[in-house]
C-alpha positions in Angstrom: -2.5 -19.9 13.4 -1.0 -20.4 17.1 2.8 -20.1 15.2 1.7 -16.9 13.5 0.0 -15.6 16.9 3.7 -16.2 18.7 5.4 -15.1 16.0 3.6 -11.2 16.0 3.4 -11.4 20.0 7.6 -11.3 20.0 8.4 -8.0 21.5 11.5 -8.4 19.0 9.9 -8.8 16.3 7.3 -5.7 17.3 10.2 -3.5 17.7 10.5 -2.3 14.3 6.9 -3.2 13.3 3.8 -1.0 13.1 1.5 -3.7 13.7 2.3 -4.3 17.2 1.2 -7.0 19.7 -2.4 -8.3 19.0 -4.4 -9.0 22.2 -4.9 -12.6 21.8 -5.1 -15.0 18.9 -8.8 -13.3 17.9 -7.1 -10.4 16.9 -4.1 -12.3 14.7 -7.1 -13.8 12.7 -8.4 -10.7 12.1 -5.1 -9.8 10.8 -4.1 -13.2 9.0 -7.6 -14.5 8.0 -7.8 -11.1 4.9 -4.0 -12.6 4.0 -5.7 -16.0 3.7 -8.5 -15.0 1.4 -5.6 -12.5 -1.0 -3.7 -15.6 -1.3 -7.1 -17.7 -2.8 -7.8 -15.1 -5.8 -8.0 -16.2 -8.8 -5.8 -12.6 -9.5 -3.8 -12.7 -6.2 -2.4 -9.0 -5.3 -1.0 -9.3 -2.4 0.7 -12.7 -1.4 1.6 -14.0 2.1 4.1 -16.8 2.3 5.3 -19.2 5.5 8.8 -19.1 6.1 9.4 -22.5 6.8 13.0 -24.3 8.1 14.2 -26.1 5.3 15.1 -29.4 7.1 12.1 -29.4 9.7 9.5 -27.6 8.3 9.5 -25.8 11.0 7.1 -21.8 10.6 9.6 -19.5 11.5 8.2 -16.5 9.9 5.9 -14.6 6.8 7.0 -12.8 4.1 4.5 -10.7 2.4 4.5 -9.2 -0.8 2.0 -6.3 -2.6 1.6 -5.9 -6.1 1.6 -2.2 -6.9 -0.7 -1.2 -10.1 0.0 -3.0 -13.4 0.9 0.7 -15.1 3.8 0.9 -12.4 4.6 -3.2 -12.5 6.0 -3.2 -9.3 5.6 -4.8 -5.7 6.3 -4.3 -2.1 7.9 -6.9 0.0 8.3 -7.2 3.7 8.9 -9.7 6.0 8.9 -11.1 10.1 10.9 -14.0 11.1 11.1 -15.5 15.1 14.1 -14.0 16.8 15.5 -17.8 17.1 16.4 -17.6 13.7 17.9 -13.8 12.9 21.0 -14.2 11.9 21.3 -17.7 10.1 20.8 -16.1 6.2 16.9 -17.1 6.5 15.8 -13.7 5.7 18.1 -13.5 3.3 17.0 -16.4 1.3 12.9 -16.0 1.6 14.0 -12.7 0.1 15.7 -13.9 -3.0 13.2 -16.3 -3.2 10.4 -13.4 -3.2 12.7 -11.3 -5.7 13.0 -14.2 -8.3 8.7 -14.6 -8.1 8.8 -11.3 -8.8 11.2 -10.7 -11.6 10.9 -13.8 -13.3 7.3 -15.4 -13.1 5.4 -12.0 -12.2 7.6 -10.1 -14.6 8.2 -7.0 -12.5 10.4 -4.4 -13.2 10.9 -2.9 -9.7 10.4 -4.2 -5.6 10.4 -2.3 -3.4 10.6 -2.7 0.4 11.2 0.0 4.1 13.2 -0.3 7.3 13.3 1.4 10.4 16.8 3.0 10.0 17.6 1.6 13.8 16.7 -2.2 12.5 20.4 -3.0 11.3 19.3 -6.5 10.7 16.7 -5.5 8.2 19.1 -3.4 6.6 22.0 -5.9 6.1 18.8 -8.3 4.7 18.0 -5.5 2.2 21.8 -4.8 0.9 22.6 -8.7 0.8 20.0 -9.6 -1.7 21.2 -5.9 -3.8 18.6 -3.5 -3.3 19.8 0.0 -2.9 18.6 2.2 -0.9 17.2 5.3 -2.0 15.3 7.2 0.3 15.2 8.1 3.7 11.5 9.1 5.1 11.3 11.2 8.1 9.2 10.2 11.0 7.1 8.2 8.9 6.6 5.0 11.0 4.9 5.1 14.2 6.5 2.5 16.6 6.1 2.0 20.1 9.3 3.6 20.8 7.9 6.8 18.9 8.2 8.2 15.4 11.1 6.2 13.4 12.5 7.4 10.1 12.5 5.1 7.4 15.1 3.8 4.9 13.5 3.3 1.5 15.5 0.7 -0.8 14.4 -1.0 -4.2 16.0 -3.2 -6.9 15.0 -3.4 -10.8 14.8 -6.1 -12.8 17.5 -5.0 -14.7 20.1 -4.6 -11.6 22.7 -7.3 -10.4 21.0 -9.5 -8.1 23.3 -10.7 -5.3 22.5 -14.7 -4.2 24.2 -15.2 -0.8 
């Protein structure tokens, strides 16, 4: 829990996040403790993984994913990782990792997932792993910079995943 707690008190990770900081490590189990539970359904909606360094084991972020309604067959995904390691393809490879969960054990046809259009990182994470982006949302998310538009992006089931 104290991992988590640093992880959502980075002020680079809150940049692009609507969550922001939590007060203290009450608050991030008030936040994490409802992920917990999802995760121990016997029908889990809405998963929450650990990011974990491969050779250390070492948390370095979540990745969460929403199922959408069965008609639709489609999820959200998002995910947080410590500043430490941006840059190093870890984002990149949770995200595939998410993407094949999806596609080939849940059977989805679509995931979809939402950037800040400012958080280049996020962006470069979203095009690497082949979803395209579709949308662009207006002042939609409320950051403590002000209101941020939003890039919308999404890959099908049938499109040409990218493993990098």
């Amino acid at each position: 829990m104290n991992a988590i707690h640093a992880l959502h008190s980075l002020t680079e990770t809150d940049r692009y996040n609507t969550l922001g900081i939590p007060d203290d490590i009450k608050a991030t189990k008030k936040i994490i403790n409802p992920q917990i539970t999802a995760n121990q359904q016997q029908e889990i909606v809405n998963y929450t993984f650990a990011v974990e360094e491969l050779n250390t084991g070492t948390f370095i972020g979540l990745l969460g994913f929403k199922l959408g309604s069965k008609k639709y067959n489609n999820a959200e995904v998002y995910y947080k990782l410590n500043v430490d390691y941006w840059g190093n393809g870890y984002a990149t490879e949770a995200l595939n990792l998410v993407l094949d969960f999806g596609f080939y054990n849940l059977k989805l046809h679509r995931i979809v997932a939402g950037c800040a259009i400012e958080n280049i990182g996020s962006i470069k994470v979203l095009e690497k792993v082949g979803m395209t982006r579709e949308g662009h949302a207006r002042q939609t998310l409320p950051l403590k910079s002000g209101w941020s538009d939003n890039y919308e992006y999404a890959i099908l089931e049938t499109d040409e995943r990218i493993k990098k």
